[in-house]
N, C-alpha and C positions, 0 to 999 in steps of 0.2 A: 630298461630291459624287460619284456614281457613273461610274465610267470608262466613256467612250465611245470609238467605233470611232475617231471622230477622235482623239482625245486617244491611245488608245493607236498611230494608227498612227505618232502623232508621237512618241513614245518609241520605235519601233523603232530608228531611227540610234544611240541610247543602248543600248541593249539589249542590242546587237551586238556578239559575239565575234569578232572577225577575228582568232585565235589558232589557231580553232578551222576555219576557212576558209581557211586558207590557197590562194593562188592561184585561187582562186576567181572566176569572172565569169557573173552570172547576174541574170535577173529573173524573179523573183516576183508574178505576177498574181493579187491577191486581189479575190473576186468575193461582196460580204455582200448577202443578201437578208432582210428580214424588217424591223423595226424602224427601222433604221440602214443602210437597201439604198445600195452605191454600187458603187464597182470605186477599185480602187487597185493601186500597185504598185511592190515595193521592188527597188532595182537594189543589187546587190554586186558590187564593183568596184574592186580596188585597195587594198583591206584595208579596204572603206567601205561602210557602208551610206547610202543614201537612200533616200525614201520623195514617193510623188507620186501626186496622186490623179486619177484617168482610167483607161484601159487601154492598154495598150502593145503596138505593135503584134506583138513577138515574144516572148514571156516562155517561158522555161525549162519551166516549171512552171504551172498555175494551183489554186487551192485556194478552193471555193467551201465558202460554210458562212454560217449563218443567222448575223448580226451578235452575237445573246447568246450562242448557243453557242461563238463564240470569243474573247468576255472571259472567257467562264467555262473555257476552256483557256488565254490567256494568264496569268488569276489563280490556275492553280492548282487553280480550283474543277471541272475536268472533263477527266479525262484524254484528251491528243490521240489515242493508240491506239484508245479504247475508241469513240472520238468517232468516227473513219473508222469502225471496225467495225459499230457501229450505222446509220452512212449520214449521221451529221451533217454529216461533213466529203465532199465531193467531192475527188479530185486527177485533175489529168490531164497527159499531160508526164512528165519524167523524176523518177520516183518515189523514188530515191534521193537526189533534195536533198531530198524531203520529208524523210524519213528524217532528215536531217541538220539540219532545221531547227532542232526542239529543242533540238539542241547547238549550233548557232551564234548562239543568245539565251539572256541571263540572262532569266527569266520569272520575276516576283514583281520 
């Protein structure tokens, strides 16, 4: 069964390294168009992730990207780097938790 936007954004709380985030308080505004278009968005908080799907009204960060192109950076199958640099990924907000997001998920 192929991973979906749902399904993965429900494994983010799992995912999540709060080792690696320490003191951390932030939200994440994920905005997928294409396929599987919606808006979501993960709060860390306390060494915790959750995940909830809508938009919120302050988020840190937001990170748009066409719904396949970011299974296929959660799975490994497209690197997140390369993915901004060619214009897949949007960010906007403070760029350095992007930066940090990698590391604060096990991916795969």
């Amino acid at each position: 069964m192929p991973l979906t936007i749902a399904k993965l954004m429900e494994k983010m709380p799992g995912a999540f390294l709060p080792e690696k985030a320490p003191g951390l308080e932030a939200v994440i505004q994920f905005v997928f168009t294409g396929e599987e278009a919606g808006e979501w968005y993960a709060e860390i908080k306390d060494g915790k992730c959750t995940v909830h799907q809508g938009k919120h009204d302050n988020p840190r960060m937001t990170l748009t990207a066409d719904s396949s192109d970011y299974i296929k950076i959660f799975t490994g199958e497209l690197d997140g780097m390369k993915a901004f640099m060619d214009g897949k990924i949007r960010l906007a907000g403070d760029l350095n938790l992007a930066m940090k997001l990698t590391q604060m998920f096990k991916i795969r």
